[in-house]
N, C-alpha and C positions, 0 to 999 in steps of 0.2 A: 494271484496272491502276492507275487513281488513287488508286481506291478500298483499294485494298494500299498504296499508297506513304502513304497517308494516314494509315492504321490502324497500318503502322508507325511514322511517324512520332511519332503521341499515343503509344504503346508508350512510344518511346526517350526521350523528354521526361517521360514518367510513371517511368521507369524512373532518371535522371537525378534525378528532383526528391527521388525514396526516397535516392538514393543521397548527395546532397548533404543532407538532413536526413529521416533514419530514424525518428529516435522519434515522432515524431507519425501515422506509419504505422502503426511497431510499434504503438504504444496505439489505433488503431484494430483491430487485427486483432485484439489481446490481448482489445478491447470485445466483437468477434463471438463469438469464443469462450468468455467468460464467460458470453454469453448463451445460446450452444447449451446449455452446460453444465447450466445453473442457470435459476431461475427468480428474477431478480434484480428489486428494487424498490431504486430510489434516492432518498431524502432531500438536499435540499439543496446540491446540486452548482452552485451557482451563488456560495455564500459561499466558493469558491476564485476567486483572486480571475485576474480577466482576463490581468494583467501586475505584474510586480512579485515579489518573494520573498517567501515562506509557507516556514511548515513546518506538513505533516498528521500530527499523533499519531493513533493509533488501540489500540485492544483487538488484541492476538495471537494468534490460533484457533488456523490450520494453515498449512500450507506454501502454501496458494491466496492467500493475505491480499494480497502484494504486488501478484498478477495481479489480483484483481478489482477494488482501490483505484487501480491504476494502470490500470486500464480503463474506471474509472468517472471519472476524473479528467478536468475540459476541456482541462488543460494534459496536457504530459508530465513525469513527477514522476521525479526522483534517489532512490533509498532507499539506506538502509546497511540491510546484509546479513552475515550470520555469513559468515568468511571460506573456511572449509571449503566451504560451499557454494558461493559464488564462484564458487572453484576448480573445481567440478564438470567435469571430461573435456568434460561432452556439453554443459552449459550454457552453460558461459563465455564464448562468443563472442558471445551472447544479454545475459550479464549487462553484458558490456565495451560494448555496443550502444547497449545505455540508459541507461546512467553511473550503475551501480549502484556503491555506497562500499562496499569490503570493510574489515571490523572483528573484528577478534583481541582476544582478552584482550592486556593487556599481561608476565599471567604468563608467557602462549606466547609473546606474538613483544613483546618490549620497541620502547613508542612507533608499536606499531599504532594505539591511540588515540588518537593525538596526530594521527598523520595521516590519519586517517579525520576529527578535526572540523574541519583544518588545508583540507580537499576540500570539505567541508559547506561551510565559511565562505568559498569559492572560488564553490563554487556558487550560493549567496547574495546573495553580493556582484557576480554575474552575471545577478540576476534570476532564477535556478530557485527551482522549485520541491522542495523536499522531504521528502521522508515518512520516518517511524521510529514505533520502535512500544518506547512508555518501559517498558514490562516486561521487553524486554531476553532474553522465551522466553517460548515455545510455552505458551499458561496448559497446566497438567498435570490441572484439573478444569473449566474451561466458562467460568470466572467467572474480572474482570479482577481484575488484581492490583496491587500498590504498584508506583508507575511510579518507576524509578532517578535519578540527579541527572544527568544525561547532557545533557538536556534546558537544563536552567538554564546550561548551561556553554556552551552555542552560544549561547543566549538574552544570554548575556551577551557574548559575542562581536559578534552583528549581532541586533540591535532589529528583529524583525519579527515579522509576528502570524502566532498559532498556531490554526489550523483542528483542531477538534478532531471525530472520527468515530467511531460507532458499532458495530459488524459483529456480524451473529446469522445460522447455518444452518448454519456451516462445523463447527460443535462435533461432532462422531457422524460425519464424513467421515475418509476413509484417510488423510488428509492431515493431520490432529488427532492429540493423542496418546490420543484417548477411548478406545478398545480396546486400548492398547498403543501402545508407541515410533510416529510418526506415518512413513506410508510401507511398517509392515512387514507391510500387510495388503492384501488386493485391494479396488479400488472396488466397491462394494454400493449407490449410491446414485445417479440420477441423476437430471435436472428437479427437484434438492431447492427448498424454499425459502431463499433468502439474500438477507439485507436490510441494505444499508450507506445510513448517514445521515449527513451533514455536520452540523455547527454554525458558528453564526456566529463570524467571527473575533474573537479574543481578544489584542488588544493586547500587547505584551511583558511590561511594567511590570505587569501582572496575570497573566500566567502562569503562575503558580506551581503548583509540583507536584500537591499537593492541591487545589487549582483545578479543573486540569485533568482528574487524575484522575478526579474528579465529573462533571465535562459529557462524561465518556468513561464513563460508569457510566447516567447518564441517560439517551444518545442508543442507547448497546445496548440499555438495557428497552425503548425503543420500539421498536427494530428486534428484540429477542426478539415483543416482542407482533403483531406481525404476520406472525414466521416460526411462531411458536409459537401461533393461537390458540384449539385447543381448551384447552389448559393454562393458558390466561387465563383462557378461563370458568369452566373449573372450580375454578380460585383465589377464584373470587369467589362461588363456591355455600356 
């Protein structure tokens, strides 16, 4: 009988503490199952920094990128998100959870931008942390692309340093657009190799696009090289 009251009781207090702050849960669970998934290696997750605001840039693969950086993350991370998916029926209650920024063109919906960096710079200025990904889509071949000025305009909003990330495996999953539109095809793959690496933070005042874009070009070859490395060898014969 004690022994029930007792194991209820941790229950309702475990149960309590999710419900009074979630995302630190969610991003554990989010971790579990990254891992089931995938055969994950992570670089440098310690150059996120303790406490304090960050933003994490990274390379944009496939629709997994958010869960597995936001998994692999010590903190719990804010990202902006295309707003269409946001919206998702089945998702949204998931995305509203974890204080995902939903972000429209301004062709669609006038001054969705303004209030997506308007949230960013809310979050910021509240100690989150958070992530975006400056190319802005899904790369449509493997490889990253020119990162947009999106970037520089919060940078210049709130002065805080930018972590910048890696990501290599995800390119040939359902989730990619490698075979076609990402999503319109069944999974084919699983215990793949996937490798996300941090770098060390990057002060504001050196930020700059092309900067960045490079130490996000860098930290992928390393993370390609050890998802990918018979095709290292043989680059080198």
């Amino acid at each position: 009988m004690l022994l029930a009251i007792a194991l209820g009781a941790l229950v309702a207090v475990a149960a309590w503490r999710v419900w009074r702050a979630p995302r630190p849960f969610i991003r554990r669970l989010i971790f579990l199952l990254v891992h089931a998934i995938y055969r994950l290696r992570l670089r440098g997750c310690q150059h996120i920094p303790a406490t304090g605001p960050a933003v994490v840039v990274c390379n944009h693969v496939s629709f997994m990128d958010a869960l597995v950086i936001g998994g692999a993350s010590p903190r719990p991370l804010r990202f902006l998100m295309d707003r269409p998916i946001y919206e998702s029926p089945w998702l949204n209650w998931l995305f509203r959870l974890v204080g995902a920024i939903p972000v429209e063109s301004d062709r669609r919906d006038p001054g969705s931008v303004r209030r997506a960096l308007e949230e960013v710079s809310r979050a910021l200025r509240s100690g989150e942390v958070v992530m975006l990904f400056p190319e802005g889509r899904l790369t449509p071949d493997g490889e990253v692309h020119p990162f947009r000025r999106g970037l520089e305009t919060i940078l210049a909003r709130d002065s805080v340093p930018v972590i910048p990330a890696g990501l290599a495996g995800l390119w040939g999953s359902w989730t990619s657009h490698c075979n076609g539109p990402a999503l319109s095809s069944r999974p084919r793959r699983f215990r793949a190799r996937v490798a996300l690496h941090f770098g060390r933070p990057i002060p504001s005042r050196l930020a700059q696009r092309e900067r960045l874009e490079a130490h996000v070009r860098a930290l992928k070859a390393d993370a390609d090289a050890w998802v990918y490395p018979i095709e290292r060898v043989e680059a080198r014969r």
